[in-house]
C-alpha positions, 0 to 999 in steps of 0.5 A, a space after each residue: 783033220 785040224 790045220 795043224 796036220 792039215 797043213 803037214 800034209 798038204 806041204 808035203 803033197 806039194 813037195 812031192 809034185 812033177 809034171 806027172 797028173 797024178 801027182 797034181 790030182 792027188 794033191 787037188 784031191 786032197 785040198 778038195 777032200 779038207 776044203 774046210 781048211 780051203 784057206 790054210 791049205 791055199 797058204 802052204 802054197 803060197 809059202 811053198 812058191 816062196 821058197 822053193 826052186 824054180 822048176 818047183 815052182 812051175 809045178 805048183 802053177 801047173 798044178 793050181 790048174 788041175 786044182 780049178 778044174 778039180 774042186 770047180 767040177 766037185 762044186 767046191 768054188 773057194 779054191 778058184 776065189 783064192 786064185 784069183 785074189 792070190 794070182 799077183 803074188 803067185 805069177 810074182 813067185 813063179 816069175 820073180 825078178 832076174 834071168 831065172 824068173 823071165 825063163 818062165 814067163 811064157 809058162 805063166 803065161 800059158 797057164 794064164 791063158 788056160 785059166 782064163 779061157 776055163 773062166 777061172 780068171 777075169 780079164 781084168 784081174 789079168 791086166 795088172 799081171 801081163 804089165 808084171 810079166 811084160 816088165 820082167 821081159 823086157 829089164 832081163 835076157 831070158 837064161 840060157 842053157 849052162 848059165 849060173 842060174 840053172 844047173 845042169 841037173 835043173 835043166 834036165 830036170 825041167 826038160 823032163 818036165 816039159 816032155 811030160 806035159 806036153 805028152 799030156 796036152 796031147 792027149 787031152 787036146 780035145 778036152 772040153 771046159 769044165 762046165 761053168 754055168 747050167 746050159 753049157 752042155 753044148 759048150 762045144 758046139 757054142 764054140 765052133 759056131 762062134 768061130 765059125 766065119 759067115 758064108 760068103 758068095 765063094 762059099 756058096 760058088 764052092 758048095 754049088 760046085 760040089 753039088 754038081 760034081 756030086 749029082 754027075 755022079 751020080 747020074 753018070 
């Protein structure tokens, strides 16, 4: 497929996007599927986050999500080095300046969150978009429901859309980063043993306790 087709197509996937996962997996797996056109395809979304609305635009971010998860597993890393040089003008996009733009504030910055927890972005490239995020807080009231800057349709819409992922983050709670380095198998274990506290003496008080109540147990 040329750019030029490449580019029509891709648009119009994007277009197409809801909080659905199959939307955003048909659309991850056609970016992975003409990763030779990685850099065309990653500006369509950018020019799509420009342009269209709001609630469009937190469907992309979401999506850009799913894309990382997607091409990291299929070995295609370009997509994530385009992330995260794009990610200011991204988090810009999805939360521009003004009532509209700071409404979604906390879903750029639960995506952040996601993305860096998976190790798709640094800490450091993170920095300068928190201080954005933090500046459009605090220079605009959040909008509410009823005001002129969403319709009624949009807010129903984004309601929607909301239930929807939140479905899908219930289902997926225990899924696991995807694997980023050779070793990481046992990435579930890592995790819990490093949040995991040391033993203390109450530890071992409660563990002699159970060990006693058990025995008797037995014994009686």
């Amino acid at each position: 497929m040329d750019p030029f087709d490449g580019r029509l197509k891709f648009t119009d996937l994007l277009r197409r996007l809801n909080a659905s996962q199959l939307s955003a997996g048909k659309c991850a797996s056609f970016a992975i599927k003409q990763k030779h056109l990685d850099e065309d395809l990653f500006s369509c979304v950018i020019e799509e986050l420009e342009q269209t609305s709001m609630n469009a635009r937190v469907n992309i971010l979401y999506f850009l999500e799913t894309l990382c998860d997607a091409s990291v597993k299929a070995g295609v890393l370009s997509y994530r080095s385009l992330l995260a040089s794009s990610i200011g003008a991204i988090v810009d996009a999805v939360a521009p300046e003004g009532a509209a733009g700071s409404a979604n504030v906390a879903t750029v910055r639960k995506v952040l969150a996601n993305l860096r927890v998976k190790g798709y972005l640094e800490e450091n490239t993170l920095a300068g978009v928190e201080t954005t995020l933090a500046g459009r807080e605090a220079s605009q009231p959040v909008a509410i429901p009823g005001s002129q800057s969403f319709s009624k349709g949009e807010i129903l819409r984004r309601m929607e859309e909301d239930r929807e992922r939140h479905k899908r983050l219930r289902e997926n709670i225990w899924a696991i980063p995807p694997q980023r380095y050779p070793g990481d198998e046992n990435v579930e274990f890592e995790r819990a043993w490093e949040q995991t506290a040391d033993l203390d003496q109450g530890d071992y008080e409660e563990m002699r306790e159970h060990n006693a109540a058990a025995e008797s147990a037995y014994v009686g």
